[in-house]
Backbone as ProteinMPNN parsed JSONL, in Angstrom:
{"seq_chain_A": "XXXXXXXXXXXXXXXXXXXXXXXXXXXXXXXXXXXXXXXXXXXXXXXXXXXXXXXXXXXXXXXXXXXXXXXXXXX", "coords_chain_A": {"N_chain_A": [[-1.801, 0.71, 267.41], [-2.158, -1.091, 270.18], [-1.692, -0.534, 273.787], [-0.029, -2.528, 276.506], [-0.002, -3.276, 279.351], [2.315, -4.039, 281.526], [2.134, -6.38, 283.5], [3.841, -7.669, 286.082], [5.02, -5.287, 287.09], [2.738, -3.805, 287.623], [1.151, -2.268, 289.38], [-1.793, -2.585, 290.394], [-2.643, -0.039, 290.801], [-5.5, 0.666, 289.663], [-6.578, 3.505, 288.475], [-6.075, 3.652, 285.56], [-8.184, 1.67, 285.013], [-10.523, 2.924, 285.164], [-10.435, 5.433, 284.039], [-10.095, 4.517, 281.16], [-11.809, 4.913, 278.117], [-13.229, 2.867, 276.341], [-13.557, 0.824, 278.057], [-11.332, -1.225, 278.431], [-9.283, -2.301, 280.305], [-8.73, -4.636, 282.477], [-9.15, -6.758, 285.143], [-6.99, -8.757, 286.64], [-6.614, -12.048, 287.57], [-5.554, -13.276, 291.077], [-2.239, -12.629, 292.752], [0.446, -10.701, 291.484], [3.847, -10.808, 290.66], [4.904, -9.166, 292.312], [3.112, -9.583, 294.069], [1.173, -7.835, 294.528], [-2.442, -6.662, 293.261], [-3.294, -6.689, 290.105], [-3.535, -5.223, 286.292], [-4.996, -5.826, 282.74], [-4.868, -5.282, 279.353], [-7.02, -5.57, 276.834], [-6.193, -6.269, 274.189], [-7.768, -6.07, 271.714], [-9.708, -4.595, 271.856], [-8.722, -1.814, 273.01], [-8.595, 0.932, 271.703], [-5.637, 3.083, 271.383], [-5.576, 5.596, 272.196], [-3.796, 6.413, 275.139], [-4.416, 7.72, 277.193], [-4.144, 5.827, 279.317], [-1.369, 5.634, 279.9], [-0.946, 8.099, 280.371], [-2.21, 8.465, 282.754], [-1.353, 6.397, 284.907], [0.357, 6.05, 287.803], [2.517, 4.515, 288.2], [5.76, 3.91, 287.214], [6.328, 2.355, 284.057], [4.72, 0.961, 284.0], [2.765, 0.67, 281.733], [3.173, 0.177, 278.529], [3.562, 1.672, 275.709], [3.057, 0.225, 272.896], [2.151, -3.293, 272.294], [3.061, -5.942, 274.013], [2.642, -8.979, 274.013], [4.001, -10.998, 275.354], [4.78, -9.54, 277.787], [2.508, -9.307, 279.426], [-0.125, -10.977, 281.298], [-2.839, -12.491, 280.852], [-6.212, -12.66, 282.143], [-7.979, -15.748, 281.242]], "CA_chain_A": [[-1.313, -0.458, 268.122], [-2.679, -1.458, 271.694], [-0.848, -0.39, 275.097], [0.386, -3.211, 277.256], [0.201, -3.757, 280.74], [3.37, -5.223, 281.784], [1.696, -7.878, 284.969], [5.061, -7.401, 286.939], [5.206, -4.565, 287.282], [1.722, -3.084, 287.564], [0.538, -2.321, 291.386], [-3.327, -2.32, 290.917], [-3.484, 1.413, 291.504], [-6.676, 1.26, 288.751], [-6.847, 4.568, 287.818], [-6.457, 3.374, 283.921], [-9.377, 1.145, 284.5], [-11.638, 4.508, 285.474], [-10.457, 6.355, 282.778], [-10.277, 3.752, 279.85], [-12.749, 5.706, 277.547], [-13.918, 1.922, 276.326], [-13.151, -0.195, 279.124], [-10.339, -2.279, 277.411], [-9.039, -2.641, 280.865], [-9.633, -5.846, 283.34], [-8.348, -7.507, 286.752], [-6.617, -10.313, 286.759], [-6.971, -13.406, 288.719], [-5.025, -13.622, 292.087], [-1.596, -11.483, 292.359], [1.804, -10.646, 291.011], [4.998, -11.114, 291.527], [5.129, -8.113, 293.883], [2.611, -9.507, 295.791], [-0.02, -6.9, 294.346], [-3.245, -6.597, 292.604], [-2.837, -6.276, 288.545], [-4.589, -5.282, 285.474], [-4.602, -6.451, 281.674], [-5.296, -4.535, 277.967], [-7.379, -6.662, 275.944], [-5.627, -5.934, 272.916], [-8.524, -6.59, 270.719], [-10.715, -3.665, 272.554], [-8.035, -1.139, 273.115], [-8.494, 1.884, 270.603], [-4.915, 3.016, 271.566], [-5.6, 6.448, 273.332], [-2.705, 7.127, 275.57], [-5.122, 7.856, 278.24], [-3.745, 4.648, 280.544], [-0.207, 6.051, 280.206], [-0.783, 9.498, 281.069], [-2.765, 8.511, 284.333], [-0.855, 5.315, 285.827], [1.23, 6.777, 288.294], [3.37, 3.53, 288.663], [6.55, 3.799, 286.203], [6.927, 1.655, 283.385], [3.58, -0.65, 284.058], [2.138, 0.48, 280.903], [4.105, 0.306, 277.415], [2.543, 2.207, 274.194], [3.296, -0.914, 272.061], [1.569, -4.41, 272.262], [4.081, -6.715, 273.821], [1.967, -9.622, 274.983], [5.075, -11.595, 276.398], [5.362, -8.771, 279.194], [1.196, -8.902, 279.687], [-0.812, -11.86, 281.349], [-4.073, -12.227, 280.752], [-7.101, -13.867, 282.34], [-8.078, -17.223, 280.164]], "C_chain_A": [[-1.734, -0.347, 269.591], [-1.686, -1.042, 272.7], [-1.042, -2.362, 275.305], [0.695, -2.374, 278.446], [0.948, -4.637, 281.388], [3.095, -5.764, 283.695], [2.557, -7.509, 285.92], [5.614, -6.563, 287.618], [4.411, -3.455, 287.665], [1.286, -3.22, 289.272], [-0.585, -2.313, 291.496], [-3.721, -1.129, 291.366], [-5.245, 1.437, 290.745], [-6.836, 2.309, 288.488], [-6.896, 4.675, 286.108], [-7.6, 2.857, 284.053], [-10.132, 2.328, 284.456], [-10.923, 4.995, 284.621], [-10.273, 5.903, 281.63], [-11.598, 4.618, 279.315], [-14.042, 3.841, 276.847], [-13.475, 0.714, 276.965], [-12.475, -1.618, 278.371], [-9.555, -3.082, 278.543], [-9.516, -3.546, 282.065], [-8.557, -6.346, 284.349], [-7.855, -8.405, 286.34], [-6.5, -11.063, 287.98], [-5.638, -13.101, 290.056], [-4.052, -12.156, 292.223], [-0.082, -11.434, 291.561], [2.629, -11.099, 291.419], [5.477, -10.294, 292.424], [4.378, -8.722, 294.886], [1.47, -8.625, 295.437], [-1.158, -7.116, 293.292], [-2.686, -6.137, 290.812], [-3.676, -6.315, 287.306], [-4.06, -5.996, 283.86], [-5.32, -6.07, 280.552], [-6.192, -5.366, 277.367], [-7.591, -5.707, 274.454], [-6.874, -5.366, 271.572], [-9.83, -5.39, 270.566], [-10.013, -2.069, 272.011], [-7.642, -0.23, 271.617], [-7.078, 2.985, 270.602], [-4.907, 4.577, 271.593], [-4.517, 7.168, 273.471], [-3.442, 7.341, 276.648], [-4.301, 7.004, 279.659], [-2.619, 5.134, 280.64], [-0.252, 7.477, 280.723], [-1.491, 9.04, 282.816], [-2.045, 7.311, 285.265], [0.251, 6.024, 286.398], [2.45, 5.456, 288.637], [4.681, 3.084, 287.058], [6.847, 2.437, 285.304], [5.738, 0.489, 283.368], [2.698, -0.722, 283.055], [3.174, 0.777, 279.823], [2.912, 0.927, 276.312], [3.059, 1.289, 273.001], [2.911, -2.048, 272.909], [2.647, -5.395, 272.29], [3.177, -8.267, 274.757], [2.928, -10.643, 275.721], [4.831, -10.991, 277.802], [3.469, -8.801, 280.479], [0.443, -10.642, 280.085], [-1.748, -11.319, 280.972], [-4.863, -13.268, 281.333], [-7.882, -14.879, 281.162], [-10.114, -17.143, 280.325]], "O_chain_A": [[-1.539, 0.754, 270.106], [-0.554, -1.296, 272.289], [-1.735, -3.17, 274.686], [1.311, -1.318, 278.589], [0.568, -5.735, 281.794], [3.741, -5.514, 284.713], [1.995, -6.889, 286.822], [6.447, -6.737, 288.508], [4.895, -2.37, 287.988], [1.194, -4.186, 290.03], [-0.95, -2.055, 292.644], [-4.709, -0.916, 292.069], [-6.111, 2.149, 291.253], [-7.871, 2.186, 287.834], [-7.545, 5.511, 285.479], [-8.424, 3.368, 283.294], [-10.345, 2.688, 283.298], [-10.732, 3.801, 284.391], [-10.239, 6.779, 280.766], [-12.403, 4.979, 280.174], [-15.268, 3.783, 276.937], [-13.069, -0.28, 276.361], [-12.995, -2.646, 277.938], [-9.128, -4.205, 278.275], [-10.58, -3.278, 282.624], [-7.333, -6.274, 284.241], [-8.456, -8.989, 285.438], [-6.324, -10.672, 289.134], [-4.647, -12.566, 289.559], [-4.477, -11.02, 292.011], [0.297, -12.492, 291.059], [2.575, -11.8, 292.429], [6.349, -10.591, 293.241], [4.588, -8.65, 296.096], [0.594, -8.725, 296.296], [-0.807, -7.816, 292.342], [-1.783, -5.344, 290.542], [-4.466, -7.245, 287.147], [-2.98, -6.577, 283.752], [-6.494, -6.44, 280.564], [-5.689, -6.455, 277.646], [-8.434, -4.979, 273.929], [-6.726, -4.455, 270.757], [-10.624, -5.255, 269.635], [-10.429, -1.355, 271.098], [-6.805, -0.505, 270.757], [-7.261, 3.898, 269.797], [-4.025, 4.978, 270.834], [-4.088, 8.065, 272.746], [-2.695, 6.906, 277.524], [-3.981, 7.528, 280.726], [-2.448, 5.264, 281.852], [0.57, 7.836, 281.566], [-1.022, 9.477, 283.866], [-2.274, 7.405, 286.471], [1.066, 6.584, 285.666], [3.285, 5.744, 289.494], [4.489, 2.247, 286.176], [7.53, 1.532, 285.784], [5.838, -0.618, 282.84], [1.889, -1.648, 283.003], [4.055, 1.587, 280.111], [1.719, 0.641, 276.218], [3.533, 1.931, 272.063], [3.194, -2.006, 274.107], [3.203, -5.801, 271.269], [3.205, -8.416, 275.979], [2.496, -11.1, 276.779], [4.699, -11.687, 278.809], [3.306, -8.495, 281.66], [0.485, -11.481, 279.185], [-1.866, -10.119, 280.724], [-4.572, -14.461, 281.239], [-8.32, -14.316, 280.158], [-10.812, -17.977, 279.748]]}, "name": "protein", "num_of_chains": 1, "seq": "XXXXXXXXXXXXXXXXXXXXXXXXXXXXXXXXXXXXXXXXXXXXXXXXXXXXXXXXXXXXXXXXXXXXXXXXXXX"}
C-alpha cells in the first residue's frame, strides 16, 4: 500500500524527494496551510519502501497507509 503525504502538515523539507528510490515524490503547486512549500505520493508510482518515513524529519507528514483525503495532489 502507498505512503501518504498529509499536504498540511508537510513543511517542504524534501529530503523524501532525494531519497525516493523511484521518484514517486512531486511539488505541489503554490503553498499550504502553514504557509510552506509541500510535496505529494503519486500513489500509482510509489513501491511502498518506508524510505520517505524514515528520512522526513517533520512529525506525522508522512502516513504508511494511502489516505488520499489527507493528500492533495497537483491536477
Amino acid at each position: 500500500m502507498p505512503h501518504t503525504i498529509v499536504t498540511d502538515v508537510c513543511e517542504g523539507v524534501a529530503d523524501c524527494v532525494v531519497a525516493c528510490p523511484v521518484a514517486c515524490i512531486h511539488d505541489g503547486p503554490g503553498k499550504n496551510v502553514k504557509g510552506t512549500d509541500w510535496y505529494w505520493i503519486d500513489f500509482a508510482t510509489c513501491i511502498d519502501c518506508g524510505i520517505c518515513l524514515q528520512v522526513c524529519p517533520v512529525e506525522n507528514a508522512i502516513l504508511a497507509e494511502e489516505r488520499p483525503e489527507l493528500q492533495k495532489i497537483a491536477d
